[in-house]
C-alpha positions in Angstrom: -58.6 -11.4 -22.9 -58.2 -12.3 -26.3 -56.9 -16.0 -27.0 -54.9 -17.8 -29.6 -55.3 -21.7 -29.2 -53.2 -23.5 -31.6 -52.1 -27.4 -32.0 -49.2 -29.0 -34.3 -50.1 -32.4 -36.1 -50.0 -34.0 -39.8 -53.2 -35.5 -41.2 -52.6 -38.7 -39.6 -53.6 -37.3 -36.6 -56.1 -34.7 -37.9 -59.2 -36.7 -36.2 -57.4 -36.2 -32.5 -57.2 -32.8 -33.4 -61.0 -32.5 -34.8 -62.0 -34.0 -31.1 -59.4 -31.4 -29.4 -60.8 -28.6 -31.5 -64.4 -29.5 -30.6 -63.8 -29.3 -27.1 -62.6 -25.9 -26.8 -65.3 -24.4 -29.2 -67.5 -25.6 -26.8 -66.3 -24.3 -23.5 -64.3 -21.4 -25.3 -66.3 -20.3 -28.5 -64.6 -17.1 -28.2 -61.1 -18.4 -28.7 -59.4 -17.8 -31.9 -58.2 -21.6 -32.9 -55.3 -22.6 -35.6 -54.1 -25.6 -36.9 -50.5 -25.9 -37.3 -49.8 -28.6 -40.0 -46.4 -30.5 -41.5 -48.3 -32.2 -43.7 -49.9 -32.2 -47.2 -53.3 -33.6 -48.0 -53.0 -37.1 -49.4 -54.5 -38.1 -52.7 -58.0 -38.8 -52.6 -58.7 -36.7 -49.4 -60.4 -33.7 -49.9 -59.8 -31.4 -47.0 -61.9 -28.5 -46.7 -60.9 -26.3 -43.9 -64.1 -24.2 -43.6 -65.7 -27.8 -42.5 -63.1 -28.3 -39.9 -64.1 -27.4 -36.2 -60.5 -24.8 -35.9 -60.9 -21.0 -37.6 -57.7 -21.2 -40.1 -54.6 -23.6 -41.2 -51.3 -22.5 -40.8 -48.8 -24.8 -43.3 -45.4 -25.1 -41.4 -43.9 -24.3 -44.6 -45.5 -20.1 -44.3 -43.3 -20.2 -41.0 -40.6 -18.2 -43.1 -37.7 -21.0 -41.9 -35.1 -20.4 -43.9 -34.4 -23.2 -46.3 -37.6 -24.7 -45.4 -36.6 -27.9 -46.9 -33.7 -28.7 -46.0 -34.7 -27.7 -42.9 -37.3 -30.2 -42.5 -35.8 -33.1 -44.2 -33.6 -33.3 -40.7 -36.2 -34.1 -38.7 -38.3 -37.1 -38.6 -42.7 -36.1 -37.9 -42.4 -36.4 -34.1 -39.4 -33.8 -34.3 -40.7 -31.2 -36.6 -43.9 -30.8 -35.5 -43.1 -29.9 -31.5 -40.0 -27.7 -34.0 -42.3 -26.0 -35.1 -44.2 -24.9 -32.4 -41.5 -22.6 -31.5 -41.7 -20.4 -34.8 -45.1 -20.3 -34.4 -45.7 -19.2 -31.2 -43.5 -16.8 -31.7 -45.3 -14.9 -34.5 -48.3 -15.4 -32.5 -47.2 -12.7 -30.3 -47.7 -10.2 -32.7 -50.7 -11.4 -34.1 -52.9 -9.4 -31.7 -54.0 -11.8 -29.3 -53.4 -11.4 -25.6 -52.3 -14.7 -24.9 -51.2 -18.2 -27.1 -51.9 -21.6 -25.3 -50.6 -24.5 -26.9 -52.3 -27.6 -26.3 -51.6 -31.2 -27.8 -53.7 -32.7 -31.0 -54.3 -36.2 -28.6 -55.7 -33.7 -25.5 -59.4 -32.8 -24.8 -61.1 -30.3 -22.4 -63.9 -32.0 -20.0 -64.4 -28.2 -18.3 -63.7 -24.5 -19.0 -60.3 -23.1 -18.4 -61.0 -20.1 -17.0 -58.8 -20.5 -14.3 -56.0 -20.7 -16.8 -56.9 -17.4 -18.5 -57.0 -15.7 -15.2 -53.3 -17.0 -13.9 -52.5 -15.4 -17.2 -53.2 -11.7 -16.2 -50.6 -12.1 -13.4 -48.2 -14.6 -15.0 -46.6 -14.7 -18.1 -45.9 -18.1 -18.5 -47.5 -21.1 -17.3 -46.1 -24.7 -17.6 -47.4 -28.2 -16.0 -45.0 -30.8 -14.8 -45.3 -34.2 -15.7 -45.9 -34.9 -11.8 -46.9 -33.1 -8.7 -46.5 -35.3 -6.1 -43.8 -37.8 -6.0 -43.9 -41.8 -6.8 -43.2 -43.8 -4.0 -42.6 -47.8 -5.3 -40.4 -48.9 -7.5 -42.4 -49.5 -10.9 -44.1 -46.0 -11.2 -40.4 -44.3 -10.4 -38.7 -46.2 -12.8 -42.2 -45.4 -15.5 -42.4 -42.1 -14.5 -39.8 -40.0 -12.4 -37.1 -41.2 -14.5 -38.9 -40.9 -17.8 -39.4 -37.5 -16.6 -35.9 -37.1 -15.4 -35.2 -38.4 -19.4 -37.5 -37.0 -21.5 -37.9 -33.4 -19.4 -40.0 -32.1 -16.4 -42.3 -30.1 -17.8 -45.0 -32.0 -20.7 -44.9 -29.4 -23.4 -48.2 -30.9 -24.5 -49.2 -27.9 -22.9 -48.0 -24.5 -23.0 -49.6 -20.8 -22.1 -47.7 -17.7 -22.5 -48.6 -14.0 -22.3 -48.1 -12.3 -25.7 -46.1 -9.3 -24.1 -43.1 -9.2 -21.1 -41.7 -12.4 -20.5 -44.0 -14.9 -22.2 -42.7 -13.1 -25.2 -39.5 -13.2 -24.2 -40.1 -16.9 -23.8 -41.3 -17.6 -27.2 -38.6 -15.8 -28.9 -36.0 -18.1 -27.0 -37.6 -21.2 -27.3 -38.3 -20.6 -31.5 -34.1 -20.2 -31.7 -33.7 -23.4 -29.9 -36.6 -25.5 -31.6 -35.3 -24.3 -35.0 -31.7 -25.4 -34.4 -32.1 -27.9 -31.5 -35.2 -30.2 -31.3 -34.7 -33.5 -32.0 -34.8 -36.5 -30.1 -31.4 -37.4 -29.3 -30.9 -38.2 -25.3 -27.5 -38.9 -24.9 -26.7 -35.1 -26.4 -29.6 -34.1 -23.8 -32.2 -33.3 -26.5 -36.2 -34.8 -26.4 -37.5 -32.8 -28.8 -38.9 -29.5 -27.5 -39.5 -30.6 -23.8 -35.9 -30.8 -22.5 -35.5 -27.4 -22.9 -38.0 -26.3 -20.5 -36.1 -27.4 -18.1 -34.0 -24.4 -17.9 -37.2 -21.9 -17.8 -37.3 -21.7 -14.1 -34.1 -20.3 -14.3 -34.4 -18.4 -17.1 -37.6 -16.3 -17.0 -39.4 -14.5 -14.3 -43.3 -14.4 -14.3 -43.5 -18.4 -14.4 -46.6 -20.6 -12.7 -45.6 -23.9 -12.5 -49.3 -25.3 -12.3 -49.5 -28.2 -10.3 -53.6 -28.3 -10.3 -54.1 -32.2 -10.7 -57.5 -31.2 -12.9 -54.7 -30.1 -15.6 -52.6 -32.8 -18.4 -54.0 -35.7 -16.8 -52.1 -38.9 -18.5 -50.8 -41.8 -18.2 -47.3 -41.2 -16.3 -49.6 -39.3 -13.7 -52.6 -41.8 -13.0 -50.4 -43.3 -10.4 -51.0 -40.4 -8.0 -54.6 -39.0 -9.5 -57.7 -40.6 -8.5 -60.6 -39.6 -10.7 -64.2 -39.7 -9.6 -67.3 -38.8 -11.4 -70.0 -36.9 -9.3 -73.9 -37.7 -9.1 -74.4 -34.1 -11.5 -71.6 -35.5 -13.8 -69.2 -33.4 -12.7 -65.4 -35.1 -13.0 -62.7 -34.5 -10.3 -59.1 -35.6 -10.4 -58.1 -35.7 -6.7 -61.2 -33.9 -5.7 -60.4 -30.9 -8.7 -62.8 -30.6 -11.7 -60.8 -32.1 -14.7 -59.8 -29.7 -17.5 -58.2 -31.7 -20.0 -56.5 -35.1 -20.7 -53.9 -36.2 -22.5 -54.7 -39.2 -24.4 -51.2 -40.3 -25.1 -50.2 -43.3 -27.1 -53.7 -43.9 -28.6 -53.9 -48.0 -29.2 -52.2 -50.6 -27.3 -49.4 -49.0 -25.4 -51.7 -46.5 -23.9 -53.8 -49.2 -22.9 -51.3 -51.1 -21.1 -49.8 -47.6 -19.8 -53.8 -47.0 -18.4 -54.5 -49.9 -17.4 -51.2 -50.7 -15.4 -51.7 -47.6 -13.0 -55.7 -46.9 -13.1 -56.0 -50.0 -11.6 -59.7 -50.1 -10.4 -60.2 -46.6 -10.7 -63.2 -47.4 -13.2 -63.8 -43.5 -14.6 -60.6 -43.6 -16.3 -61.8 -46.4 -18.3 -64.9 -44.9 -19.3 -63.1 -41.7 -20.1 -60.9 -43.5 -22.5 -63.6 -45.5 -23.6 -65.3 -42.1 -24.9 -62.2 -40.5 -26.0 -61.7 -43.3 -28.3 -65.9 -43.7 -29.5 -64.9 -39.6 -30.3 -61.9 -40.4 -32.4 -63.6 -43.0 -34.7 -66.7 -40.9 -35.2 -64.4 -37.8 -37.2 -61.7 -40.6 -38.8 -61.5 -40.1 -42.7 -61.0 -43.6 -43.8 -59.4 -41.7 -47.2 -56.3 -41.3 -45.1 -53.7 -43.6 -44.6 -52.4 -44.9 -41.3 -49.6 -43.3 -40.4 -49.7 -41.0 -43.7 -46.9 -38.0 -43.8 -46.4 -35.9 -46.9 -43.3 -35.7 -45.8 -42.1 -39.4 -44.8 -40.8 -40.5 -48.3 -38.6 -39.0 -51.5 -40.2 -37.3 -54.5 -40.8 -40.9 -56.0 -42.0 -42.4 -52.8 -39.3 -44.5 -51.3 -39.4 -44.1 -47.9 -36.6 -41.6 -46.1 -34.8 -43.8 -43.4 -34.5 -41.7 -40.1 -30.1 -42.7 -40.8 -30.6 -40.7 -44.0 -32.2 -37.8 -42.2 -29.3 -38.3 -39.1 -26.7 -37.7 -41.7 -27.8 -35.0 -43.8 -28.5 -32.6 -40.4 -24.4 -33.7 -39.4 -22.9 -32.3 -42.4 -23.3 -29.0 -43.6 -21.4 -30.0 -47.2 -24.2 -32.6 -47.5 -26.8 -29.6 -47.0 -25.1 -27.2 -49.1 -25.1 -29.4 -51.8 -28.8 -31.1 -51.8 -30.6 -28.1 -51.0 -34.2 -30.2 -51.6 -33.1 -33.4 -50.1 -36.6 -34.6 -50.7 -35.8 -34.1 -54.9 -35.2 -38.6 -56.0 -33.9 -37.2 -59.7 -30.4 -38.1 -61.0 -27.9 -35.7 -59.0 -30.1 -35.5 -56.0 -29.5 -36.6 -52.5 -30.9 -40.6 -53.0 -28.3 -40.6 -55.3 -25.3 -39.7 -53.1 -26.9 -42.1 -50.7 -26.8 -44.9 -53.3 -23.6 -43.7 -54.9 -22.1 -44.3 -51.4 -23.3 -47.7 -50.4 -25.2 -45.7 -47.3 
């Protein structure tokens, strides 16, 4: 089976992605891997692809999105880079590959998935929930099932689709609703790319909802996983080898997060502990904390997420500032200015 594996991530988080990238050359050399990136170098970096541990670059802005700048300027760097996703994986399917897995830039792989490839000759889809087994005291229900309930059930940090039948089907429908619909905006029912997922079930045939406890281990799931490290090595997650982890909220949150359901289930420390030693070895100093191309005007100023809001709400707004990003006289700032907003 011939295998795309692709993650979506600005430079700010390009040395989770160098860690991610490194992890599935070495169980999966034969894997054709692409970096997705909203982003644009920033000055005094100098990135050189062919030193990278992925095979090529995709910019978002080759996706062919129609008014690509416009398009973008409505989303903030959270939204447009699961937005993208969906264009992307949607050309993927007739890139030639057999099959397109999607996996997070803040995820590694601790053992081969094999497995994975081979529930992909019989299913077309495969999804993991954010839980397999349910919560059963108050704290880790109110963390967990009802984040879930919030922010969707499946974790779209993780996604595997045949490139033919329905997984195809699947990636054409979820590029329409992540080009017009991804934002994070809860009360209209929107987290980004995730919520949508929700309806798949329904939707599509050919689905594995994989509920292997070796697969998107994370925080919101520690509370039911028990991980143990055998006398060869070997890791288990509730007596399962462990594929890959999601190493959400990198810093203090994700401590707390850890920390507040590992409990004295010591591996997961240790785990962390060299997921983190991993992440400072490949960080570039050269860029910025937080750095996004994309995060500020032409001259710099910072765009407000309001600004970004209010320019997706009116189509006059769009019609008229074409490159919102553009801080000359005329240009959206302007307006902004102009109108005390």
């Amino acid at each position: 089976m011939k295998v795309l594996c692709y993650s979506s991530f600005t430079f700010s988080y390009l040395n989770r992605a160098r860690v991610l990238f490194q992890t599935v050359r070495r169980f999966h050399p034969d894997w054709e891997t692409v970096a997705l990136i909203t982003d644009r170098p920033p000055p005094g970096f100098d990135f050189d692809p062919a030193r990278e541990p992925f095979d090529r670059v995709v910019w978002a802005d080759d996706l062919g999105v129609p008014d690509f700048a416009g398009w973008l300027f409505k989303h903030d760097v959270v939204e447009v880079c699961t937005a993208v996703k969906g264009p992307f994986i949607h050309q993927a399917c007739a890139s030639g590959a057999d099959a397109v897995i999607y996996l997070d830039p803040d995820t590694a792989l601790f053992a081969s998935l094999a497995p994975l490839e081979a529930l992909l000759e019989t299913h077309d889809i495969v999804l993991t929930p954010h839980l397999i087994d349910p919560n059963d005291d108050p704290a880790s229900i109110r963390d967990n099932d009802l984040s879930a309930s919030r922010t969707g059930i499946f974790n779209l940090g993780f996604v595997a689709i045949r490139t033919t039948g329905e997984g195809a089907r699947f990636a054409r429908w979820w590029n329409d609703r992540l080009l017009d619909w991804c934002y994070d905006d809860m009360p209209q029912g929107m987290f980004v790319d995730q919520r949508w997922c929700d309806h798949v079930p329904a939707l599509f045939d050919k689905l594995k909802v994989l509920r292997d406890p070796g697969y998107n281990v994370a925080s919101w799931n520690l509370s039911q996983r028990t991980v143990a490290v055998g006398k060869d090595g070997a890791i288990t997650v509730n007596g399962a080898p462990l594929r890959f982890w999601h190493f959400t909220k990198l810093g203090p949150l994700g401590d707390i997060m850890t920390r507040k359901y590992a409990g004295e289930n010591f591996p997961v420390y240790e785990i962390w502990s060299w997921y983190k030693r991993q992440v400072a070895q490949v960080t570039d100093p050269s860029i910025p904390p937080r750095w996004w191309a994309y995060g500020s005007y032409s001259d710099g100023a910072p765009i407000d997420k309001a600004h970004r809001v209010l320019y997706r709400q009116r189509e006059d707004l769009q019609a008229a500032f074409p490159d919102p990003f553009r801080a000359g006289g005329g240009g959206y700032r302007q307006w902004l200015e102009r109108e005390n907003l």
